[in-house]
mmCIF file of the C-alpha atoms, coordinates in Angstrom:
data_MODEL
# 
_entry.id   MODEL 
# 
loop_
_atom_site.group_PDB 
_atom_site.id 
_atom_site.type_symbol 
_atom_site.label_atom_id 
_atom_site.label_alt_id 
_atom_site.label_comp_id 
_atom_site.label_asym_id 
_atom_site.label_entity_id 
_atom_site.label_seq_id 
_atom_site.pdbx_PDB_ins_code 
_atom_site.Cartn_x 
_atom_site.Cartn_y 
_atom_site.Cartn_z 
_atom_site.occupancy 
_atom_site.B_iso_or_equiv 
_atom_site.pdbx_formal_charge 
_atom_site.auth_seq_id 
_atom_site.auth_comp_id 
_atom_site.auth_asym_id 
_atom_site.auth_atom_id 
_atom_site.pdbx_PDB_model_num 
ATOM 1   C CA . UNK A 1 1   ? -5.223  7.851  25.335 1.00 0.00 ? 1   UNK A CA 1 
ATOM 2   C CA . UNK A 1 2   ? -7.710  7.850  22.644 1.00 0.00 ? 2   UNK A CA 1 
ATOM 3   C CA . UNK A 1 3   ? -5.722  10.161 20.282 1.00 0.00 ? 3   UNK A CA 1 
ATOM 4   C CA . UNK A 1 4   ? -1.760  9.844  20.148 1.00 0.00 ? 4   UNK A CA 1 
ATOM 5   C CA . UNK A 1 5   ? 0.674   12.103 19.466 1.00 0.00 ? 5   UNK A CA 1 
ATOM 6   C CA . UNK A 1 6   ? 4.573   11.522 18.706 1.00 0.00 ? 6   UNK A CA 1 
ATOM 7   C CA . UNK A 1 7   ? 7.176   12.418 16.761 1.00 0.00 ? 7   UNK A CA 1 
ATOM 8   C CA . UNK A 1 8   ? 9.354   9.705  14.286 1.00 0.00 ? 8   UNK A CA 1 
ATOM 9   C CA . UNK A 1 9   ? 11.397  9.481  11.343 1.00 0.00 ? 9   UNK A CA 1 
ATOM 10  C CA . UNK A 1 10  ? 13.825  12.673 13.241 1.00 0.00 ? 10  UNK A CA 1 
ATOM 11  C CA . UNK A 1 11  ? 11.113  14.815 13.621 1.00 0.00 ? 11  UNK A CA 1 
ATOM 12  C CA . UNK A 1 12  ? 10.360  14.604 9.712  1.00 0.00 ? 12  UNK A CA 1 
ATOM 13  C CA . UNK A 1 13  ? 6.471   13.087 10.494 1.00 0.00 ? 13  UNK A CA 1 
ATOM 14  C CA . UNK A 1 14  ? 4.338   13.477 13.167 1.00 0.00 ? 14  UNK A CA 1 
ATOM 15  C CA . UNK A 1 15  ? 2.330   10.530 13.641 1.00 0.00 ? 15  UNK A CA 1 
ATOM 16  C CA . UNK A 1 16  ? -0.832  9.931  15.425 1.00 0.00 ? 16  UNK A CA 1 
ATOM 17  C CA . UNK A 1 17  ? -3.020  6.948  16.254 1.00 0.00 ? 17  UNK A CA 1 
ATOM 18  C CA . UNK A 1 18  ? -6.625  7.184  16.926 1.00 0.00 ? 18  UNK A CA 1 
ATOM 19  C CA . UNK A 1 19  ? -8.972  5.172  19.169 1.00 0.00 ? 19  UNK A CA 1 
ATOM 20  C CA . UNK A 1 20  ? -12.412 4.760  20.079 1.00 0.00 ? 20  UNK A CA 1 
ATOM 21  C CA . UNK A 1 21  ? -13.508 6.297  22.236 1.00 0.00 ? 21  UNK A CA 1 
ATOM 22  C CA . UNK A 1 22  ? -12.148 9.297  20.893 1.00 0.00 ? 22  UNK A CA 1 
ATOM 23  C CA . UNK A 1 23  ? -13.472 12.847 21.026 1.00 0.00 ? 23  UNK A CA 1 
ATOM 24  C CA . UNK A 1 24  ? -12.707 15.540 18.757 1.00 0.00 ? 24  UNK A CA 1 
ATOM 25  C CA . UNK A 1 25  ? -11.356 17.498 21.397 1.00 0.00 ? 25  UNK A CA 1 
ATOM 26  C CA . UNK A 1 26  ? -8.460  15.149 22.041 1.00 0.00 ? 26  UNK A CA 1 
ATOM 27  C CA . UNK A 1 27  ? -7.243  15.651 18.089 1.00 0.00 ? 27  UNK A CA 1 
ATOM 28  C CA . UNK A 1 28  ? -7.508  19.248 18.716 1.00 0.00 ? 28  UNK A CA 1 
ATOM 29  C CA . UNK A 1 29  ? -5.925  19.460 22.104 1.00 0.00 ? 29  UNK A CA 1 
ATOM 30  C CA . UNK A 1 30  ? -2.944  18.339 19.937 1.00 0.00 ? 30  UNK A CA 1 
ATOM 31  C CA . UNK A 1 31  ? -2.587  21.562 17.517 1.00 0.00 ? 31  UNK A CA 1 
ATOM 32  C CA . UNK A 1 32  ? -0.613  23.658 19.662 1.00 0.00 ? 32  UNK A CA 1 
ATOM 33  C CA . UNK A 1 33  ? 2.161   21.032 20.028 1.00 0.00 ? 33  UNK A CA 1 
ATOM 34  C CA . UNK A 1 34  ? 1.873   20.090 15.946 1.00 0.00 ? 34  UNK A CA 1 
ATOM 35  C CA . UNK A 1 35  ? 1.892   24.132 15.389 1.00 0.00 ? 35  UNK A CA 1 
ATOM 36  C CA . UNK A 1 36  ? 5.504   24.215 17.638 1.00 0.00 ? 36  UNK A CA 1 
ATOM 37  C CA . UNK A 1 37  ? 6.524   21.556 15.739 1.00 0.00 ? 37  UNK A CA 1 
ATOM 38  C CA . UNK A 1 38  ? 6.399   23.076 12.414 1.00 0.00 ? 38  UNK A CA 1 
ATOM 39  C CA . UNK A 1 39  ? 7.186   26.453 13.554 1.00 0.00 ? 39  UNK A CA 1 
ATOM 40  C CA . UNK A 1 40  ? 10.622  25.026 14.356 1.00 0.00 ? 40  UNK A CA 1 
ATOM 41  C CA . UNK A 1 41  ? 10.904  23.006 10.985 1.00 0.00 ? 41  UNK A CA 1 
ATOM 42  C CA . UNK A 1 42  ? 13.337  23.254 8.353  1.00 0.00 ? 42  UNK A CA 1 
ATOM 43  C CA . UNK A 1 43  ? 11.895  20.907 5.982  1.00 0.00 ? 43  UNK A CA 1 
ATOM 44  C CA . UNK A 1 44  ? 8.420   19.819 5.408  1.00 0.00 ? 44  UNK A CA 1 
ATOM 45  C CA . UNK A 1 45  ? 7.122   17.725 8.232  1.00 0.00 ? 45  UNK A CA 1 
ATOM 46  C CA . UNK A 1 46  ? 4.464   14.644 6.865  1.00 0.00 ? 46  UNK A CA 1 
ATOM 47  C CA . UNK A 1 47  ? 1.907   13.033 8.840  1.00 0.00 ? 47  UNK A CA 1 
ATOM 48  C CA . UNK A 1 48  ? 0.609   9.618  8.977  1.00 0.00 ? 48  UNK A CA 1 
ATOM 49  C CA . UNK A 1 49  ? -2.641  9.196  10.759 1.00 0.00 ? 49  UNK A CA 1 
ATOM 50  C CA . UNK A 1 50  ? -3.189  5.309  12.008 1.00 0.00 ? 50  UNK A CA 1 
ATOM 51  C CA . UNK A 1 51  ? -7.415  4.735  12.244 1.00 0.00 ? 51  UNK A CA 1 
ATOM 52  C CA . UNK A 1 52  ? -6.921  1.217  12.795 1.00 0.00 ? 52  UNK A CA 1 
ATOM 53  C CA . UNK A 1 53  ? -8.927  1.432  15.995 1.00 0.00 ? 53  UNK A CA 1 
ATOM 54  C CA . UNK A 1 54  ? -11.824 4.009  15.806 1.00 0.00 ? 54  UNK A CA 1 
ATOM 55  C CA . UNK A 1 55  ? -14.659 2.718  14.468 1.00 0.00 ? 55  UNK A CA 1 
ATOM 56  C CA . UNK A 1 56  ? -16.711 5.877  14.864 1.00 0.00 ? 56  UNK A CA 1 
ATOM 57  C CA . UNK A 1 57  ? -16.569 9.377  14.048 1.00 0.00 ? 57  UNK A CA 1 
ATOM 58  C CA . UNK A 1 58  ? -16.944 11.751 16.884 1.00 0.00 ? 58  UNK A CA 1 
ATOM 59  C CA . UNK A 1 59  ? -19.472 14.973 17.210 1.00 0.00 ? 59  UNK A CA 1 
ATOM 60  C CA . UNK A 1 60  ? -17.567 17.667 15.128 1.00 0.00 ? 60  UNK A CA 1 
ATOM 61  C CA . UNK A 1 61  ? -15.133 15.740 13.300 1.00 0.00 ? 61  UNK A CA 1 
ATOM 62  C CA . UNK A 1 62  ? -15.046 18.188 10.645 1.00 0.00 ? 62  UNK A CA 1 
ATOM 63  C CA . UNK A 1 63  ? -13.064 20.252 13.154 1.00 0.00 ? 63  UNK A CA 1 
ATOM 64  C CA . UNK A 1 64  ? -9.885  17.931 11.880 1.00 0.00 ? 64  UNK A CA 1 
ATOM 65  C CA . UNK A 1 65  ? -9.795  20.519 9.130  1.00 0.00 ? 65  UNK A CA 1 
ATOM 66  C CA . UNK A 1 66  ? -8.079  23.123 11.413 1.00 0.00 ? 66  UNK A CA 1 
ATOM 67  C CA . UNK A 1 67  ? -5.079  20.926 12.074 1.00 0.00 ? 67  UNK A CA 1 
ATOM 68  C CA . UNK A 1 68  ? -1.716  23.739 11.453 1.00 0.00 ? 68  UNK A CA 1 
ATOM 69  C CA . UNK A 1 69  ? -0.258  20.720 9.190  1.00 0.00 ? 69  UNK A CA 1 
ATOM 70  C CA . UNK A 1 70  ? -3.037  21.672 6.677  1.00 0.00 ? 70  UNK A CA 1 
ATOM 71  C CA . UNK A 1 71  ? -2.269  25.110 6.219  1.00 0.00 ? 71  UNK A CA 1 
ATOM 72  C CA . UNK A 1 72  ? 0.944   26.173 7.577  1.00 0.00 ? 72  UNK A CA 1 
ATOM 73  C CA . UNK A 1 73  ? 4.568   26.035 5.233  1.00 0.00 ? 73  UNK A CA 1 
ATOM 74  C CA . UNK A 1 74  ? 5.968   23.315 6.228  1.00 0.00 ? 74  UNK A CA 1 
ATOM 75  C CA . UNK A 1 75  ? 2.790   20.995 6.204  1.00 0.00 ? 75  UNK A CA 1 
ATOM 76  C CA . UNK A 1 76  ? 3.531   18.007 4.190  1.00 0.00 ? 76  UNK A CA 1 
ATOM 77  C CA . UNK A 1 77  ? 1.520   15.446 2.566  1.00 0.00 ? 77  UNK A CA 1 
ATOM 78  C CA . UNK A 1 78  ? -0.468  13.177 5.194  1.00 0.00 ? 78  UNK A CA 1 
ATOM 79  C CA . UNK A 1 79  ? -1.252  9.511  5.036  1.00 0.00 ? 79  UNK A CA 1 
ATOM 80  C CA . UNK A 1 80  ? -4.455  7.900  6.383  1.00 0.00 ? 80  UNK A CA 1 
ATOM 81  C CA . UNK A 1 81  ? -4.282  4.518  6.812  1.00 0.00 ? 81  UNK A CA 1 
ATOM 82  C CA . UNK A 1 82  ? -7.109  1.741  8.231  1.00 0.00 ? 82  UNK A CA 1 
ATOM 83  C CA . UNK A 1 83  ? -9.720  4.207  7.723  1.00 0.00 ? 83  UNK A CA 1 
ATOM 84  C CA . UNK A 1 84  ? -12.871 2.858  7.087  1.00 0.00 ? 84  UNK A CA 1 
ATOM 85  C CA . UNK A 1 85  ? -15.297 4.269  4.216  1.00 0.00 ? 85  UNK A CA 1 
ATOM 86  C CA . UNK A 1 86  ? -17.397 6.667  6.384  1.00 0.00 ? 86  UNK A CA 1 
ATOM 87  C CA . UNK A 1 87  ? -13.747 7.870  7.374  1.00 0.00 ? 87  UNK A CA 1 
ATOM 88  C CA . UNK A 1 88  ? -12.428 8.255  4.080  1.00 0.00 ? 88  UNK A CA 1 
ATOM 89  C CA . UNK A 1 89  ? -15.560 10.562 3.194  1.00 0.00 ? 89  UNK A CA 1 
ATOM 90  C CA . UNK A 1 90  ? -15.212 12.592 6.173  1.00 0.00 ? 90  UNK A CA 1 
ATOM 91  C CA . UNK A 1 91  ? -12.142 13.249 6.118  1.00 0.00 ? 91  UNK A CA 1 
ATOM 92  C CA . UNK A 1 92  ? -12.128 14.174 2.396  1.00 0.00 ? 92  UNK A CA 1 
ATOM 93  C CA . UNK A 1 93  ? -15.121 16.530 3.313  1.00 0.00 ? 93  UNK A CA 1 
ATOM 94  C CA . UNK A 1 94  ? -13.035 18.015 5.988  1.00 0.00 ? 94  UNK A CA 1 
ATOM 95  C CA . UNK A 1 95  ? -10.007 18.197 4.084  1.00 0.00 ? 95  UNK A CA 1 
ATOM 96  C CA . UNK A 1 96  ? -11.590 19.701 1.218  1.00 0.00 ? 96  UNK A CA 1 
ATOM 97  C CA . UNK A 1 97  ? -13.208 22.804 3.010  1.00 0.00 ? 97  UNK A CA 1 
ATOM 98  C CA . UNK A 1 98  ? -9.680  22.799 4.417  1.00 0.00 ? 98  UNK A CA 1 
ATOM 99  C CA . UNK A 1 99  ? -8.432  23.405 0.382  1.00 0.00 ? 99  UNK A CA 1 
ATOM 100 C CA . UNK A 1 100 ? -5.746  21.022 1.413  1.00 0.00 ? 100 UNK A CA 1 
ATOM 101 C CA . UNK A 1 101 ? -4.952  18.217 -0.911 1.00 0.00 ? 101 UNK A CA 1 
ATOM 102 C CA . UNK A 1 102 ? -1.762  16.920 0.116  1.00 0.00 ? 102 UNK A CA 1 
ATOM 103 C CA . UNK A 1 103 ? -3.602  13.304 1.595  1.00 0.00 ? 103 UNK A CA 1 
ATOM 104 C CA . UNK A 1 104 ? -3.536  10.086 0.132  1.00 0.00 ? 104 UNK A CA 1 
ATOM 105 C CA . UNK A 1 105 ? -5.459  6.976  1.867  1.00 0.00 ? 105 UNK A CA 1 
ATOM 106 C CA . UNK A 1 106 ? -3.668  3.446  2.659  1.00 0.00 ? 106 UNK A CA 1 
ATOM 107 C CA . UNK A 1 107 ? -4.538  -0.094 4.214  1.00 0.00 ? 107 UNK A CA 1 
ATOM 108 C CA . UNK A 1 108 ? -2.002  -0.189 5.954  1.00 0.00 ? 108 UNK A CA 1 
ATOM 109 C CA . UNK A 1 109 ? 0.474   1.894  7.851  1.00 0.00 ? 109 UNK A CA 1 
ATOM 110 C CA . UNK A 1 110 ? 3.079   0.119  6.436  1.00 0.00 ? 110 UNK A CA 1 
ATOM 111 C CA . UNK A 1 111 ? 2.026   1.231  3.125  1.00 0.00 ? 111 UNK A CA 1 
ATOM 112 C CA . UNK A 1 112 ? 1.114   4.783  4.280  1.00 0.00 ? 112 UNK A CA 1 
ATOM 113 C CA . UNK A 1 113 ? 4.682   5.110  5.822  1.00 0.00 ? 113 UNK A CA 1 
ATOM 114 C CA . UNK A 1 114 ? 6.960   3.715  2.739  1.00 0.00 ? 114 UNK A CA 1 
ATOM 115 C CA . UNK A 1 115 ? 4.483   6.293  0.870  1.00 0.00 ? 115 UNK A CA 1 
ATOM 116 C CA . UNK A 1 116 ? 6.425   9.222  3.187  1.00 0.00 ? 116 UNK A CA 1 
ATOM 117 C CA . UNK A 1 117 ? 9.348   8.103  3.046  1.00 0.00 ? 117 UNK A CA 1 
ATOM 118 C CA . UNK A 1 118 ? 9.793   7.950  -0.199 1.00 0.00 ? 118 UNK A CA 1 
ATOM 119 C CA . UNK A 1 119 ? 8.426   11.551 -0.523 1.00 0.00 ? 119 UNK A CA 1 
ATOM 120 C CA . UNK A 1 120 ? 11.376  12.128 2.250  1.00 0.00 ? 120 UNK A CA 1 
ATOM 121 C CA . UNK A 1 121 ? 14.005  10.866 0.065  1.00 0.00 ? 121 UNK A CA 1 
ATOM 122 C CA . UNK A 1 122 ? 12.893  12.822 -3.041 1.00 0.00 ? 122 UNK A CA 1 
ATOM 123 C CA . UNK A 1 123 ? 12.924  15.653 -0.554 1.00 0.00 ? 123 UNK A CA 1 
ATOM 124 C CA . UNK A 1 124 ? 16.629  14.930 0.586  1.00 0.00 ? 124 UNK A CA 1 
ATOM 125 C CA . UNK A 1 125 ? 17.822  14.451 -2.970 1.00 0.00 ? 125 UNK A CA 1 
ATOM 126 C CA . UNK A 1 126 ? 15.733  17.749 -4.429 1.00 0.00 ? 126 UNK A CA 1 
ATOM 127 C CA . UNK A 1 127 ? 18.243  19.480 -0.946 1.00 0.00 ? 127 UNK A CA 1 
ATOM 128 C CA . UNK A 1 128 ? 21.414  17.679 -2.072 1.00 0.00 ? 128 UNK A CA 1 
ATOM 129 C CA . UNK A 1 129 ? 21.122  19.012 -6.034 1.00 0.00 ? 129 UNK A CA 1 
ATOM 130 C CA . UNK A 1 130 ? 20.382  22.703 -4.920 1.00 0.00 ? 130 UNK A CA 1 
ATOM 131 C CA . UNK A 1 131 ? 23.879  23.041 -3.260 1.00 0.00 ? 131 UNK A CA 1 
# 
């Protein structure tokens, strides 16, 4: 599938993982699930969006601006990691229109996912001190 969807970290990030080809309806096709998802949240739920493999940007990829994550409560921040320059401009165009400026870009996933997780712990500690 060029554009997977799944659920790690206990359901606190929703990562994906893009490949050519890809089409812009396959990202989209995934809102409805990523809307149920943080519908049902009780703590903000990150992304991390893997671009490792697609190499070009589909017809409409400003479209990724409409993801739920990007305007809904318990959006997070995402991480984009592998994306290439033309990418990274995109999908700050996109994300800008979108007002949404919880994003930050990495090389790797690895560094894109210690990134959330940190922001996870700060999260669990911020819970732990209001009790």
């Amino acid at each position: 599938m060029p554009v997977n969807m799944e659920m790690i970290e206990n359901g606190r990030v929703i990562r994906y993982v893009i490949s050519d080809p890809w089409r812009i309806v396959d990202f989209t096709a995934t809102f409805p699930e990523a809307k149920t998802i943080l519908d049902a949240a009780l703590y903000p739920v990150h992304g991390v969006v893997n671009l490792y493999a697609a190499a070009k940007d589909p017809m409409g990829v400003l479209n990724v601006r409409k993801h739920p994550s990007f305007s809904h409560v318990n959006g997070g921040y995402t991480a984009f990691c592998h994306a290439s320059l033309l990418a990274r401009r995109i999908t700050e165009t996109a994300l800008r229109i979108a007002r949404f400026n919880r994003y930050k870009f990495f090389d790797t996933e690895q560094e894109g996912m210690a990134f959330v997780r940190e922001l996870m712990a700060q999260e669990d500690l911020a819970r732990q001190n209001s009790k």
